[in-house]
C-alpha positions as CSV (number, residue, x, y, z in Angstrom):
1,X,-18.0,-46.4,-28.3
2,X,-19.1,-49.7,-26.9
3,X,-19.1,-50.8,-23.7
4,X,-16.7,-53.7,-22.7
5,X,-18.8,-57.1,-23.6
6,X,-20.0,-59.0,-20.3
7,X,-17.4,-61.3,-19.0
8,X,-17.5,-65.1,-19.6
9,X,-17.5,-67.4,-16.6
10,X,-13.9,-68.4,-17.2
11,X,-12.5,-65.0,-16.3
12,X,-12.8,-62.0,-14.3
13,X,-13.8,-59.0,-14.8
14,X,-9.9,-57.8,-15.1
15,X,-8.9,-60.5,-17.6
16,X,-12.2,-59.8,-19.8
17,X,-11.0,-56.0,-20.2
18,X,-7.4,-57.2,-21.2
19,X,-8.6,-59.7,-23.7
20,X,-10.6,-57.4,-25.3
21,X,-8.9,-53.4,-25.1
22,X,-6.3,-53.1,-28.1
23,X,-3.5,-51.2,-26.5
24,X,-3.2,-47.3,-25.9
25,X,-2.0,-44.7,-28.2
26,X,1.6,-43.7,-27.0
27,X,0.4,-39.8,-26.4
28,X,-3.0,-38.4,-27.2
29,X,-3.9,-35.1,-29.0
30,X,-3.2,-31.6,-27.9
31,X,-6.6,-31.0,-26.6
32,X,-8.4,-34.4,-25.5
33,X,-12.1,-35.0,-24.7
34,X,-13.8,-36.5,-21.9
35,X,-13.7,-39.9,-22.9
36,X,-10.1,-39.9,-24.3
37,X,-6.9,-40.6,-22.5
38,X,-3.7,-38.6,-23.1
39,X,-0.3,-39.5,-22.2
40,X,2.2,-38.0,-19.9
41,X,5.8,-38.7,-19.8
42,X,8.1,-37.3,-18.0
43,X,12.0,-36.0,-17.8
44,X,15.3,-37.2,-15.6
45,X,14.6,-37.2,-11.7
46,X,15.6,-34.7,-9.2
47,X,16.2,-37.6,-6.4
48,X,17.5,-41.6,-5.8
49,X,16.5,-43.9,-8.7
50,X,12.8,-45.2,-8.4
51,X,12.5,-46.8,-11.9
52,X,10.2,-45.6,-14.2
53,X,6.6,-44.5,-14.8
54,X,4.0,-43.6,-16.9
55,X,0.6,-41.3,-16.3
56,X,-2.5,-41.7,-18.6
57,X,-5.1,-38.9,-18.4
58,X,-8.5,-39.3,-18.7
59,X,-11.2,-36.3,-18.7
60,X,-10.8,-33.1,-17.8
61,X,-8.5,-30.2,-18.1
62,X,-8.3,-30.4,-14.2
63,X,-7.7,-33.7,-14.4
64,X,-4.6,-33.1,-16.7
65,X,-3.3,-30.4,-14.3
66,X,-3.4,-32.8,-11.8
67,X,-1.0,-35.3,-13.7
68,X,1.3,-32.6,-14.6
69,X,1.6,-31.8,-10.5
70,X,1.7,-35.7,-9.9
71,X,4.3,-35.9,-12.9
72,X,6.4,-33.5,-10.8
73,X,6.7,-34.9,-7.8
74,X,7.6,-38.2,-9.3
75,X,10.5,-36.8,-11.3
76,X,11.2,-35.4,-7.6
77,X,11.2,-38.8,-5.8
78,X,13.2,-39.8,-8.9
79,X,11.3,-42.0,-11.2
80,X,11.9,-41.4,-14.9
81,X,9.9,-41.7,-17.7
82,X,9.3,-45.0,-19.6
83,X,8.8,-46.5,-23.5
84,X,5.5,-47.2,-22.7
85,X,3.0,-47.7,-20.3
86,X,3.5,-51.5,-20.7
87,X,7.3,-51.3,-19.7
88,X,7.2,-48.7,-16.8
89,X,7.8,-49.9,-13.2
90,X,4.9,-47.6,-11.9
91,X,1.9,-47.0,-14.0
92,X,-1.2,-44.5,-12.4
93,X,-4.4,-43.7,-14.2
94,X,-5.6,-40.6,-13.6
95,X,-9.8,-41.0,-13.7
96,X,-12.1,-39.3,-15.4
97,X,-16.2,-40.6,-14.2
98,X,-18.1,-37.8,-15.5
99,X,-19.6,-40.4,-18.3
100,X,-20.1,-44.0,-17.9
101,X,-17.7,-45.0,-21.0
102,X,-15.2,-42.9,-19.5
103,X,-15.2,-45.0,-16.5
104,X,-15.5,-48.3,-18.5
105,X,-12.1,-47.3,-20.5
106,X,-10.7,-47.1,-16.9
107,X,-11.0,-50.8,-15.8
108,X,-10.3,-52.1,-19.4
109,X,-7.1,-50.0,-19.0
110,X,-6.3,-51.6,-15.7
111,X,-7.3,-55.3,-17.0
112,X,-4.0,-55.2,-18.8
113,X,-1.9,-54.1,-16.0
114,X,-3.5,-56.5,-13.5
115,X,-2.3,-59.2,-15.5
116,X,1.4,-57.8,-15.8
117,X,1.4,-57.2,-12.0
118,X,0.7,-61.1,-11.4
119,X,3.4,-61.8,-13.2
120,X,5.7,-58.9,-12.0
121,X,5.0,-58.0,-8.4
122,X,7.4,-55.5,-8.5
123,X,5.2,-53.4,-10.5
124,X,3.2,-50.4,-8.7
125,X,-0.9,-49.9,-9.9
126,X,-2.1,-46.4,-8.9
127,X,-5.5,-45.2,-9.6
128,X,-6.2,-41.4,-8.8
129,X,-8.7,-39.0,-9.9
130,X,-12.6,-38.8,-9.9
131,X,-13.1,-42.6,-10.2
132,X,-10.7,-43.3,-7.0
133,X,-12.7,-41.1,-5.4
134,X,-16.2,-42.3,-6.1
135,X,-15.2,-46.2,-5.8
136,X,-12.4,-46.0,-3.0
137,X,-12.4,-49.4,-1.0
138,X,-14.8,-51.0,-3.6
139,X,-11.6,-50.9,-6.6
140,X,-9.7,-52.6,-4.6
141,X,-12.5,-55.3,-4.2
142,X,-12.5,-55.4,-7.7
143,X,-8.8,-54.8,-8.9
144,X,-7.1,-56.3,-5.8
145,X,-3.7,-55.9,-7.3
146,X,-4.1,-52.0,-7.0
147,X,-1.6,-50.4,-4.7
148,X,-3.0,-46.6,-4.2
149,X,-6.2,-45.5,-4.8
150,X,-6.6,-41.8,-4.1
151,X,-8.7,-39.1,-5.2
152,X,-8.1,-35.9,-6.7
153,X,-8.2,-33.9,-3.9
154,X,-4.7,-36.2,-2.4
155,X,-2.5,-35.1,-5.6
156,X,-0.2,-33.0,-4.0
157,X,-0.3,-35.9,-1.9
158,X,1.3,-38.3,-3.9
159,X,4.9,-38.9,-2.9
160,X,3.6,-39.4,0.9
161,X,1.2,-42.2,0.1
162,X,3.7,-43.8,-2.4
163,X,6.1,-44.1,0.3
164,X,3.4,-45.9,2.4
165,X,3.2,-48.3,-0.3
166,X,7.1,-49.0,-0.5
167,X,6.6,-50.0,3.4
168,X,4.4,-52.6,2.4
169,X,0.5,-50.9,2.4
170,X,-2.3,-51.1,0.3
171,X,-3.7,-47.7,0.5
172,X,-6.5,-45.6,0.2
173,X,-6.9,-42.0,0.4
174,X,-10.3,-40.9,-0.3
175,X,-11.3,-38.9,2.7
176,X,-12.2,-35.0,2.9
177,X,-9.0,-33.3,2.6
178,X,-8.4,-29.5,2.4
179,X,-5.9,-28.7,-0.7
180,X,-2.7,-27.1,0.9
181,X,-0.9,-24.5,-1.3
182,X,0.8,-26.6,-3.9
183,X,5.0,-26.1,-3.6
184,X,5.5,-28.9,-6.1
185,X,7.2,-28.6,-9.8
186,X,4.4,-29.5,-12.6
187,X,6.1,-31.8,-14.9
188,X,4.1,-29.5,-18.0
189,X,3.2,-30.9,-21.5
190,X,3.5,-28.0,-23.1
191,X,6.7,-25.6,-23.1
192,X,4.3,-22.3,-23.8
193,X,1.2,-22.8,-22.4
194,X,0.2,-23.7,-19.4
195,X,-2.9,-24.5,-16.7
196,X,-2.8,-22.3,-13.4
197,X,-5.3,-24.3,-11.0
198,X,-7.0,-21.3,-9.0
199,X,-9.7,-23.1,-7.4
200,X,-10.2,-26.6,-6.7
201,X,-13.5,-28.5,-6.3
202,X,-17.6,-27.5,-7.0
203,X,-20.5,-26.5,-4.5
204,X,-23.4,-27.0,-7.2
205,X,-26.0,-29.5,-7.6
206,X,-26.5,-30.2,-10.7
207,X,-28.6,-33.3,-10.7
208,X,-26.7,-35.4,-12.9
209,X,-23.4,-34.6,-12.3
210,X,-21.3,-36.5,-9.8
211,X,-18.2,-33.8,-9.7
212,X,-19.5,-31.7,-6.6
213,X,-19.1,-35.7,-4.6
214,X,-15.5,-36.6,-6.4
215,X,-14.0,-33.3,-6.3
216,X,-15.3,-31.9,-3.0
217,X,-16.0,-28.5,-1.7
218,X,-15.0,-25.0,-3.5
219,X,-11.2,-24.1,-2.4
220,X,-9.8,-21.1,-4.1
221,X,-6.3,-20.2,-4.0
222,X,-5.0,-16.9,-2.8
223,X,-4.3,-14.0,-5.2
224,X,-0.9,-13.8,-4.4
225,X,0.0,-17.7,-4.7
226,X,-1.4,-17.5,-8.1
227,X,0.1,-14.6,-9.7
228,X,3.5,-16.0,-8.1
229,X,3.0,-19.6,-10.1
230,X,2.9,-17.5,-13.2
231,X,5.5,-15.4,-12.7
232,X,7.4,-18.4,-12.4
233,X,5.6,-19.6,-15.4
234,X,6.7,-16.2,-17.6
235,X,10.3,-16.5,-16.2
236,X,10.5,-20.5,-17.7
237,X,9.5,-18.6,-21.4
238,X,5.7,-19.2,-21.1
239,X,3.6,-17.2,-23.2
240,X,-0.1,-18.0,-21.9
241,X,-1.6,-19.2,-19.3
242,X,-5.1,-20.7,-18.8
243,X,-6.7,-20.4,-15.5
244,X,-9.0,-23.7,-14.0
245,X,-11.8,-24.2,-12.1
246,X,-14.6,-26.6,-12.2
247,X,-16.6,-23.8,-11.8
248,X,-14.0,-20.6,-12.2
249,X,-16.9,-18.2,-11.9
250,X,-17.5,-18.6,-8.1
251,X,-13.7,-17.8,-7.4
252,X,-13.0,-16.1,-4.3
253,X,-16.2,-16.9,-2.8
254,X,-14.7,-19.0,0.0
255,X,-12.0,-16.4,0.8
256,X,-12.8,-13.7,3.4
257,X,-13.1,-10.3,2.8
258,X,-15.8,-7.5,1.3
259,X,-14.7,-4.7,-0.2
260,X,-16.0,-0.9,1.0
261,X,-18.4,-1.2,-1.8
262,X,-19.8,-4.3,0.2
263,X,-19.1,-6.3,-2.7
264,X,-16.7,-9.8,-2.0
265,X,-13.3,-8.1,-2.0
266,X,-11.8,-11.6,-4.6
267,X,-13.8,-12.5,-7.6
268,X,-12.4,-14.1,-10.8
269,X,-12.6,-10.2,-12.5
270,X,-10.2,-8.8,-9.3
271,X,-7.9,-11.7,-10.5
272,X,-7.7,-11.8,-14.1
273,X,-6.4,-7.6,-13.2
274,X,-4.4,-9.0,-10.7
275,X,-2.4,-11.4,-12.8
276,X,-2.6,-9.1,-16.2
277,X,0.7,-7.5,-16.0
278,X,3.0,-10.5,-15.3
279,X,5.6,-9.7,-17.5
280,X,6.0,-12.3,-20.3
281,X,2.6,-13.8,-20.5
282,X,1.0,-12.7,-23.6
283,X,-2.5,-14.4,-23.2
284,X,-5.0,-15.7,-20.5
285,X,-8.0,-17.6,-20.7
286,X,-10.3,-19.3,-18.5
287,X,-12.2,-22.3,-17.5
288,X,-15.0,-23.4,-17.1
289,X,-17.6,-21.0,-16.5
290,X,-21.4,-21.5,-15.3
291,X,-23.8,-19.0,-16.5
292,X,-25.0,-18.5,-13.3
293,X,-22.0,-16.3,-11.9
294,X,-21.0,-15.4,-15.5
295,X,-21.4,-11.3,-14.5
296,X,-21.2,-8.0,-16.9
297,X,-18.6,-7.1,-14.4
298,X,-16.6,-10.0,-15.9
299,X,-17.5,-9.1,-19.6
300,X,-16.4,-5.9,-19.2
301,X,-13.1,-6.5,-17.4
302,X,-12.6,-9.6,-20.2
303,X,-12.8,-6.7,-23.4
304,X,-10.8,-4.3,-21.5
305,X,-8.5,-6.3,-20.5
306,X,-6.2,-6.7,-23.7
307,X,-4.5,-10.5,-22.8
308,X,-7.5,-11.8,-21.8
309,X,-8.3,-13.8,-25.3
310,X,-11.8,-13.5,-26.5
311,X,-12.7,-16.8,-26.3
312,X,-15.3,-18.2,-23.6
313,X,-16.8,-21.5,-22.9
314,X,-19.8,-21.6,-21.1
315,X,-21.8,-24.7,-21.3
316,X,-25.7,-24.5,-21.6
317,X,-26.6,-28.1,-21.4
318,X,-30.1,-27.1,-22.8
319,X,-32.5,-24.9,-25.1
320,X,-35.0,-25.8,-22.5
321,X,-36.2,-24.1,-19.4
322,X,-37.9,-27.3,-17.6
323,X,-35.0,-29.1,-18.5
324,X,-33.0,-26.9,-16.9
325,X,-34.7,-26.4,-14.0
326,X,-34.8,-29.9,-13.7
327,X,-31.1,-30.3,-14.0
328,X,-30.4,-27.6,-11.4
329,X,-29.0,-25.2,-13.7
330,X,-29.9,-22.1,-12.1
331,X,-30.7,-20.0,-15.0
332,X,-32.9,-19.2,-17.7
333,X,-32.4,-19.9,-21.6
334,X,-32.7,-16.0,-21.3
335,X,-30.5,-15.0,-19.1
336,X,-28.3,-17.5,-21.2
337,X,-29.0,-15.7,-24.2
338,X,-28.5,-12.6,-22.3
339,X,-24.8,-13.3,-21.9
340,X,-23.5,-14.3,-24.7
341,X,-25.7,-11.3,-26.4
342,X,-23.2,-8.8,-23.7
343,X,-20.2,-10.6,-24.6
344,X,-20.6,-9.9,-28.7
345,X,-21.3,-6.5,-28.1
346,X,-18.4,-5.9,-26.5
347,X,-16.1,-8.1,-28.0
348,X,-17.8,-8.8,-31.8
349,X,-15.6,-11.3,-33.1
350,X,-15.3,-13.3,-29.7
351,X,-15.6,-17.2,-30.0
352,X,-18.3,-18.9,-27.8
353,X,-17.9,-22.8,-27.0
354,X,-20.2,-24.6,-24.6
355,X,-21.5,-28.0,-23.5
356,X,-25.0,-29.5,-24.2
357,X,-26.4,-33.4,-22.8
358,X,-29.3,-34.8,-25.1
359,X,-31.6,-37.3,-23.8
360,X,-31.7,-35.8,-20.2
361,X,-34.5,-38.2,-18.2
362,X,-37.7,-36.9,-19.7
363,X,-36.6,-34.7,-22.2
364,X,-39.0,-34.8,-25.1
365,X,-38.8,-34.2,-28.8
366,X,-39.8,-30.8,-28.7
367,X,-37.9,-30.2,-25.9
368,X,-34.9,-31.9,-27.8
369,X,-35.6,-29.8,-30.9
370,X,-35.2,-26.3,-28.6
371,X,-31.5,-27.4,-28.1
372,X,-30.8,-27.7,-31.5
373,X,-32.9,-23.8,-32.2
374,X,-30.0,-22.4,-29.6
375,X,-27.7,-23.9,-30.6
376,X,-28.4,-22.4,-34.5
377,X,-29.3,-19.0,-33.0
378,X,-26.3,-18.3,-30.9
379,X,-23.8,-19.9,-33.6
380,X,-21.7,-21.7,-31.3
381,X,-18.2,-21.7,-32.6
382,X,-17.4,-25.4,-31.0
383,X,-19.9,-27.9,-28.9
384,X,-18.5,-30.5,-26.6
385,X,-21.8,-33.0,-26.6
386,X,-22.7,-35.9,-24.9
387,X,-25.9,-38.3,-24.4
388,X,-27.0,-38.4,-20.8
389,X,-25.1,-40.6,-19.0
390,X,-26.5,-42.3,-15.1
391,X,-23.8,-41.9,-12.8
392,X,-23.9,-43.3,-9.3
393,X,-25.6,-41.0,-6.5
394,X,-27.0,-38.7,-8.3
395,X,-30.8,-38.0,-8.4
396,X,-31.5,-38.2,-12.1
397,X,-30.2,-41.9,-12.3
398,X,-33.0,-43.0,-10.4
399,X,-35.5,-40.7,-12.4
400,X,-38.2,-42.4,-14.1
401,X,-38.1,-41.2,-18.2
402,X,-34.7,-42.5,-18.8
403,X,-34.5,-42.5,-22.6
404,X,-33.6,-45.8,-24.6
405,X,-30.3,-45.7,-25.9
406,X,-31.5,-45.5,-29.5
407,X,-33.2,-42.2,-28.9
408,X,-29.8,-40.9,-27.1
409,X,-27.3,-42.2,-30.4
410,X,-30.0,-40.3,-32.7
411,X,-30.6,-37.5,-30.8
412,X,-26.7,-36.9,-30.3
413,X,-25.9,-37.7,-34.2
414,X,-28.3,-35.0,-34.9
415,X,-26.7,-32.3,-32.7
416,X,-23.3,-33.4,-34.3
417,X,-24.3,-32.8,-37.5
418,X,-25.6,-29.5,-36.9
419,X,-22.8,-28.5,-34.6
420,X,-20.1,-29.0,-37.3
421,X,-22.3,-27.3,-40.1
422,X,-22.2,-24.4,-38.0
423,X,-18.6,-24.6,-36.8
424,X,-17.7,-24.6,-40.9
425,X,-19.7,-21.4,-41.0
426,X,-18.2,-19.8,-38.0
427,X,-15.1,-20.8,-39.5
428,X,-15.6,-19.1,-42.7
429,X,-15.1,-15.4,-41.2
430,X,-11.4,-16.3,-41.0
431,X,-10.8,-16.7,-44.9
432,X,-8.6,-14.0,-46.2
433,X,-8.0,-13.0,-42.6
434,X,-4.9,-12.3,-41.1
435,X,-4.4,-14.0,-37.4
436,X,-2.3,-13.7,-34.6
437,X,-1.4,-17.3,-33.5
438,X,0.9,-18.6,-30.6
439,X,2.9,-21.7,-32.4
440,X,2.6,-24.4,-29.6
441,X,4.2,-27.3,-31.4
442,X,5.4,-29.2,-34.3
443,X,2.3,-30.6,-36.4
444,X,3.0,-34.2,-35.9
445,X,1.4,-35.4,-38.9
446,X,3.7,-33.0,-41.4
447,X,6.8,-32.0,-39.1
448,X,7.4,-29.1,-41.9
449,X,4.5,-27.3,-40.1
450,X,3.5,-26.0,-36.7
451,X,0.1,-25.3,-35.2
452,X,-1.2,-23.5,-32.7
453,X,-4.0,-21.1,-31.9
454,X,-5.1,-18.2,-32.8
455,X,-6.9,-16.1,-29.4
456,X,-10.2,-17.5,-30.5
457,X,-9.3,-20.8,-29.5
458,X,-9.0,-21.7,-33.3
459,X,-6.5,-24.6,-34.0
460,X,-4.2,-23.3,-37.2
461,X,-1.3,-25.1,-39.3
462,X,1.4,-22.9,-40.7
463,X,4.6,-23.3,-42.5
464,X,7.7,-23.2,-39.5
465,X,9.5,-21.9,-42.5
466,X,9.8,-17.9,-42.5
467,X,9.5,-15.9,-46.0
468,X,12.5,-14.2,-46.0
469,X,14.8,-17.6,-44.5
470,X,14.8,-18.9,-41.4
471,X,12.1,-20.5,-39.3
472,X,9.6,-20.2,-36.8
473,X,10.0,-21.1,-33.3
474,X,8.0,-22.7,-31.0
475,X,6.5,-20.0,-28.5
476,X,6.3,-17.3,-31.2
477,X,3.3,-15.3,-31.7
478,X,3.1,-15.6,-35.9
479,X,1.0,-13.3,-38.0
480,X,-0.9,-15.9,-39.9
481,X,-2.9,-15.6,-43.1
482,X,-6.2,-17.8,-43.5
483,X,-5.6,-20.0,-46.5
484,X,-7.9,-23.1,-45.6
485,X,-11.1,-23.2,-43.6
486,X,-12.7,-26.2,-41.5
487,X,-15.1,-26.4,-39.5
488,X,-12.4,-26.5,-36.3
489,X,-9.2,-25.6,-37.5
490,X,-7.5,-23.5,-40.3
491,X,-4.6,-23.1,-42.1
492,X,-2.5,-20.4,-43.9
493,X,1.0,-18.5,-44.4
494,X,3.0,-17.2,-42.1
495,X,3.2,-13.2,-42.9
């Protein structure tokens, strides 16, 4: 997507965005992508009448368990939710500034509600999330009609800082601040699934990633904190959980404590066996994992572990060792290759995702073509890829060898095409195949169906209506047999 055109000397920055973005979808898919934005509404408040409000997500899975806990504690101070973004009495974007367009959608976004909030001073203009955080002061400079800029790590934060607001501050709350155990109600999306945060933040370095400076310092949760969210989650009906982490691998590392082995006594294997036997949860997964701390230990505990759903996404970012090292990867292709080798010999039929960036500062053809070999050796089942993207203070945006943008749109429609031709193919084992899948909701583009997944990750549509009468239910686990392949979802029958 374009960037938002230059603004013309007759208006700001702000009023250029709102003349040119068309107006937001009223929720977003069930799974969005980095440069997306999904919805969140919310249900009747706990607490004295506030008005109403509406959150739009940007990025991340974090980011969207962050506006589920931010949803929560404003149903608490009693908002409710609103029509639309364009109606609510309080309106927060929650940032996403891992790619430049990302950012961009942010502002245009905003352009629109600067405009209401001249005309409607009552109206209160949060931005939170990875964007806050990296700009801080400097948003306000440039959207002065914001009222709360905070960063992710102030979430749990929020009903504090709004109440600063309703005394009359501007505020910002971007400062280093260590996550307290969370006591708030998540206002969830979903009814049957939902994200467990077990470790906040990122100590890596990878040179062009700006998460480690937004996000701050690795904070794990405690075990027991953890398992105690789900079980609260199981006893609400909840039949999976997914467990988040910018970098879930290095769980644990943070909290005290070796074991007599002399081995750290909490590592993400000790709590995926911690957490297996809540009663009620049918399936965990995790994300996202680095393949520097991605251990056999934590292959073998994932196949012998039977809710523990074989699908892992670990992303590579390249085929290329110098490109690697030159992105502060920490690992070999190899010892790439290495893992996901260990993970299909224990678990055959497991599903592998991961993340790639083309056009990395330097990166030449051949290294470019290396990508695509790995990518066509290890037969990802889905790619999340993106052209390299400068982001502010880190050291590759001020690398010489910064490709030319038409090397980055080829390079990227190349790996697209590929990545889907081998999605269809991974697809293909399904056909004929009966699968178990968790129904998650109504299929909103033929409400006689629902969809869900099956424990590869695999999106599926299926007939709500049983054989023998009746129909399916949301939260269900449906045995479903593979009528249709594509290259990233399926449908078939309910059995």
């Amino acid at each position: 997507m374009s960037l938002p055109a230059s603004p013309s000397a007759s208006r700001s920055p702000v009023e250029q965005a709102a003349a040119t973005r068309p107006a937001p979808e009223a929720s977003g898919p069930i799974v969005a992508d980095d440069a997306e934005p999904s919805t969140t509404p919310a249900t009747a408040g706990q607490r004295r009448p506030r008005g109403s409000y509406w959150i739009t997500t940007f990025g991340c899975q974090m980011n969207k368990a962050d506006s589920e806990r931010m949803g929560g504690i404003l149903e608490a101070m009693g908002y409710t939710v609103a029509g639309d973004e364009h109606t609510a009495d309080l309106v927060l974007y929650n940032t996403c500034t891992i790619r430049d367009n990302a950012e961009q959608k942010v502002y245009s976004y905003l352009g629109r509600q600067a405009l209401r909030k001249r005309a409607d001073p009552h109206l209160t203009l949060v931005v939170a999330g990875c964007v806050a955080q990296q700009e801080g002061e400097a948003l306000l400079r440039r959207v002065p009609e914001l009222d709360l800029v905070m960063g992710p790590q102030h979430a749990n934060r929020l009903a504090s800082l709004l109440e600063r607001v309703e005394s009359g501050q501007q505020v910002v709350a971007t400062e280093e601040h260590h996550i307290l155990e969370d006591i708030t109600t998540a206002r969830r999306d979903s009814r049957v699934c939902g994200w467990v945060n077990v470790i906040y933040g990122c100590n890596e370095r990878c040179t062009y990633c700006v998460v480690p400076a937004v996000r701050g310092r690795e904070q794990s949760r405690l075990p027991q904190a953890i398992r105690l969210e789900i079980e609260g989650l199981a006893a609400q009906g909840y039949r999976e959980v997914t467990l988040l982490g910018q970098n879930i691998d290095a769980y644990g590392r943070d909290l005290p404590g070796i074991t007599p082995a002399g081995r750290r006594a909490h590592t993400l294997t000790d709590l995926l066996a911690f957490v297996h036997d809540v009663e009620g949860i049918e399936r965990i997964r995790f994300a996202t994992s680095h393949p520097r701390y991605f251990t056999k230990r934590l292959i073998d505990a994932c196949a012998d572990l039977p809710k523990v759903c074989e699908h892992f996404h670990i992303p590579f970012q390249s085929g290329d060792d110098d490109l690697l090292r030159a992105m502060g990867r920490g690992y070999t292709v190899e010892r790439y290759r290495r893992i996901i080798d260990r993970i299909r010999q224990r678990m055959p039929d497991a599903a592998i995702s991961a993340d790639v960036i083309v056009a990395f500062p330097g990166e030449s053809d051949a290294q470019f073509q290396r990508t695509l070999a790995l990518v066509e050796e290890l037969g990802f089942d889905q790619v999340n890829t993106a052209a390299y993207s400068p982001r502010p203070n880190t050291p590759a945006a001020d690398w010489s060898g910064q490709l030319p943008e038409s090397v980055k749109v080829e390079r990227l429609r190349e790996l697209n095409a590929l990545v889907e031709q081998i999605a269809r193919q991974r697809s293909e084992r399904y056909l004929g195949r009966t699968e178990e899948v968790l129904a998650e909701a109504v299929n909103p583009k033929e409400p006689s169906q629902l969809m869900g997944r099956t424990r590869t990750n695999r999106l599926t549509f299926f007939p709500a209506a049983k054989p023998d009468g009746g129909d399916h239910r949301i939260g269900d686990l449906v045995r479903v047999h593979i009528d249709a392949v594509r290259s990233f979802s399926l449908s078939g029958s309910a059995c």
